[in-house]
C-alpha positions as CSV (number, residue, x, y, z in Angstrom):
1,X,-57.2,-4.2,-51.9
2,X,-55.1,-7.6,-52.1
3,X,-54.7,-9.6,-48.7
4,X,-51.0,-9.7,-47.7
5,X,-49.8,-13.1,-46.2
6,X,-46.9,-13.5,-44.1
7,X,-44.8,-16.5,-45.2
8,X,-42.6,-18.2,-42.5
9,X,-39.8,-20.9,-43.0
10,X,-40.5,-24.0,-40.1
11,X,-37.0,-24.8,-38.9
12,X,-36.1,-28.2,-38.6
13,X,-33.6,-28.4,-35.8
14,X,-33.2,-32.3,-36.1
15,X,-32.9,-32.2,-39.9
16,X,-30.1,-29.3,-39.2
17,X,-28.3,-31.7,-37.0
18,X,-28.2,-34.9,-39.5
19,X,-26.6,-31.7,-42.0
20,X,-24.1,-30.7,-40.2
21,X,-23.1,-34.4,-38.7
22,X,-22.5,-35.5,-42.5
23,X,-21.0,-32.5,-43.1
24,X,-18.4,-33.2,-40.0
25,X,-18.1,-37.6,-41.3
26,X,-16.9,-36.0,-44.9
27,X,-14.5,-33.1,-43.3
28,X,-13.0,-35.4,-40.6
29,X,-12.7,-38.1,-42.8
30,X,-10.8,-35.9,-45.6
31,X,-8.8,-33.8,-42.9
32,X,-8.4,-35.6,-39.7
33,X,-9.5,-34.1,-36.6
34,X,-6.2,-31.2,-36.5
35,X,-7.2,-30.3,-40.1
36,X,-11.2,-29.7,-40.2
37,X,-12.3,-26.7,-39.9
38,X,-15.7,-26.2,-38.5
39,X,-16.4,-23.2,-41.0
40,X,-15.9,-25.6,-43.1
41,X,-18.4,-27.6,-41.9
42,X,-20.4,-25.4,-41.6
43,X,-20.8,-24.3,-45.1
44,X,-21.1,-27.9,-46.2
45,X,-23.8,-28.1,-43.7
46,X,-25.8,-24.9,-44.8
47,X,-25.4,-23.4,-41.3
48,X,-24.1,-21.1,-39.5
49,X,-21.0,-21.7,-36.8
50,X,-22.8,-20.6,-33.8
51,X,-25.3,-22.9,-34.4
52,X,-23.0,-26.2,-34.2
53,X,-21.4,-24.6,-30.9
54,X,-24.7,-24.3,-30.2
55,X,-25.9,-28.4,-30.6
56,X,-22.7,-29.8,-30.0
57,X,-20.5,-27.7,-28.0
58,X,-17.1,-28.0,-28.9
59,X,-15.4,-29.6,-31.9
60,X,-14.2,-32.4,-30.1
61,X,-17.4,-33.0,-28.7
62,X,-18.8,-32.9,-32.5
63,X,-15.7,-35.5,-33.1
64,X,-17.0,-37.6,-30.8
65,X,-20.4,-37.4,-31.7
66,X,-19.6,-38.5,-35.3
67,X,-17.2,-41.6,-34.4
């Protein structure tokens, strides 16, 4: 009988951040701070929303964070 092996994806939380701070330069950059959207940004990003309340909060804290 064949062995079955559990495959697991390592998270990268700091390479998740960098993803979703380029994402953020490129959609507040293109859409000022009243435009972007953080679904937006998120999709960009690869991530999901709760995740970028998660690291940074709020969107203007994600704002400031990128400028």
């Amino acid at each position: 009988m064949a062995k079955i092996q559990k495959v697991t994806k390592h998270y990268d939380a700091e390479a998740s951040r960098r993803r979703i701070l380029a994402a953020a330069v490129a959609e507040f950059s293109n859409y000022g701070f009243h435009g972007a959207r953080i679904d937006r940004i998120a999709n960009k990003a690869k991530a999901i929303k709760r995740l970028i309340y998660l690291y940074f909060g709020d969107k203007k804290e994600l704002y400031r964070r990128v400028f």
